[in-house]
C-alpha positions as CSV (number, residue, x, y, z in Angstrom):
1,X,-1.1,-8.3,-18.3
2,X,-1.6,-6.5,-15.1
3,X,-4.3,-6.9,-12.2
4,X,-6.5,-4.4,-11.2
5,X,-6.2,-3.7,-7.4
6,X,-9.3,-3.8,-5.8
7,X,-10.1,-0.9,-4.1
8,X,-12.6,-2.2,-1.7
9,X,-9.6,-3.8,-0.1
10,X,-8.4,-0.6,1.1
11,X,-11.2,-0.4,4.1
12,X,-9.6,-3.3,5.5
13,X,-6.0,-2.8,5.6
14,X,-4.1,-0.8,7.7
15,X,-0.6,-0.2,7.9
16,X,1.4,-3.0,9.5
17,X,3.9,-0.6,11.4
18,X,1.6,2.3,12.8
19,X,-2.0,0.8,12.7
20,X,-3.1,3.5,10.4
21,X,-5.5,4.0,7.3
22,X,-3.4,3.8,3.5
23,X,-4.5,6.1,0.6
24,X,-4.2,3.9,-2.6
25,X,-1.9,5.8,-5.2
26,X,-3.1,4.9,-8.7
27,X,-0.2,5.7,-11.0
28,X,2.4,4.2,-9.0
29,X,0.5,1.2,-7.6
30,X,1.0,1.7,-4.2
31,X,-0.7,1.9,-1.0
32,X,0.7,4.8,1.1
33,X,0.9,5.3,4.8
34,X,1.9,9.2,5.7
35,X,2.1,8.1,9.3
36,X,4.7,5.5,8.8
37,X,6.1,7.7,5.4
38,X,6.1,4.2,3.8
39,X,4.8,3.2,0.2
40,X,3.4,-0.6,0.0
41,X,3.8,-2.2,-3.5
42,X,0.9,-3.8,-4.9
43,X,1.9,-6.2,-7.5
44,X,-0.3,-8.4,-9.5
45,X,-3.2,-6.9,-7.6
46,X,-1.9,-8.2,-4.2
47,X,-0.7,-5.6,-1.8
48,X,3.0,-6.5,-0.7
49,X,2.2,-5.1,3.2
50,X,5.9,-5.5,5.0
51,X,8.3,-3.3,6.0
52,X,11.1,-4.6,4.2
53,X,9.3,-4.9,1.1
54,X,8.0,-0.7,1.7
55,X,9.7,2.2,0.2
56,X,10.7,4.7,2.2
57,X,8.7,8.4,1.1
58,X,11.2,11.3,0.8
């Protein structure tokens, strides 16, 4: 069974590496931050928000 993120969430986190808003991407459950071109994983409806953990956007 998967968790729902909570999207009210997303007004309180920022990107650890540039201080930045994310934009929550539904089908690939993953917060994104176009400033650092990373992708945080959200799993079980937890955000995973480090930088080793982030994939890098192409």
């Amino acid at each position: 069974m998967s968790v729902e993120f909570d999207r009210r969430m997303l007004e309180a986190l920022i990107c650890p590496v540039t201080q930045t808003g994310l934009r929550y991407d539904v089908d690939r459950q993953e917060l994104i931050s176009t400033a650092a071109g990373l992708a945080y994983p959200i799993r079980d409806g937890i955000p995973v928000m480090l930088q080793d953990e982030a994939r890098r956007l192409d």
